[in-house]
C-alpha positions, 0 to 999 in steps of 0.5 A: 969403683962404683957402688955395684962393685963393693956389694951393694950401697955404700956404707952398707953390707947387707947387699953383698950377701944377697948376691951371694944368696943368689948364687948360692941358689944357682949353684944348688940348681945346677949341682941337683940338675947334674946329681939328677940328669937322668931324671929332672935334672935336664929341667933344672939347668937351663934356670940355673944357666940362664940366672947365671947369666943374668947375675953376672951381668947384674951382680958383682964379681965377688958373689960368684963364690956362692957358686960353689957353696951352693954345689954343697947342697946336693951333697948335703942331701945325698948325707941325708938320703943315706944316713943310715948306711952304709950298707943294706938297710931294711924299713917296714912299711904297711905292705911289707919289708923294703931292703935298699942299699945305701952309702957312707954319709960321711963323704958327701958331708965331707964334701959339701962342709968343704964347699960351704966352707970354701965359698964362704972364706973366699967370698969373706976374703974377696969382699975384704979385699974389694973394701980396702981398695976404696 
């Protein structure tokens, strides 16, 4: 097994979680470019497809579950978008009163503390294993 494979250099660990940094960055691309497709979302994919392909070339294997931490960002932002749901929630503004309709926080925090946790667990298990097959 080469250096690549078990994370980065030797001896060291650091390098395994930039990659996995890497494709968490990928997976919030890709999750904000699905969640937004009606507007920038069709900007969004290409980058995260295209640094996909790069990373899978280039990193090791195990990193891949950053992927679906990084689709826990949309989700993380959705709870904040809609914090003080659910239901109709009025603000004052200098021209009036604006009244929107929001969500539940609570299940998109839900969902994306489940796939944070998700991909961190199964990249610590991943790289675990990739480490006593020296």
């Amino acid at each position: 097994m080469d250096g690549r494979e078990a994370g980065g250099e030797p001896g060291r660990g650091g390098g395994a979680w930039g990659w996995f940094l890497a494709w968490l960055a990928v997976g919030a691309c890709a999750g904000t470019g699905v969640a937004a497709l009606l507007s920038v979302g069709v900007v969004l994919l290409p980058p995260a497809a295209v640094a996909a392909g790069l990373l899978l070339r280039k990193g090791p294997g195990n990193a891949v579950a950053g992927l679906s931490a990084g689709l826990a960002v949309p989700l993380f932002y959705l709870a904040h978008l809609n914090r003080d749901g659910p239901g109709n929630v009025c603000r004052t503004t200098a021209d009036g009163q604006s009244c929107t309709d929001e969500y539940a926080p609570v299940p998109f925090l839900a969902g994306g503390v489940v796939l944070l946790c998700a991909g961190l667990l199964i990249f610590i298990v991943l790289r675990r294993g990739s480490g006593r097959t020296r």
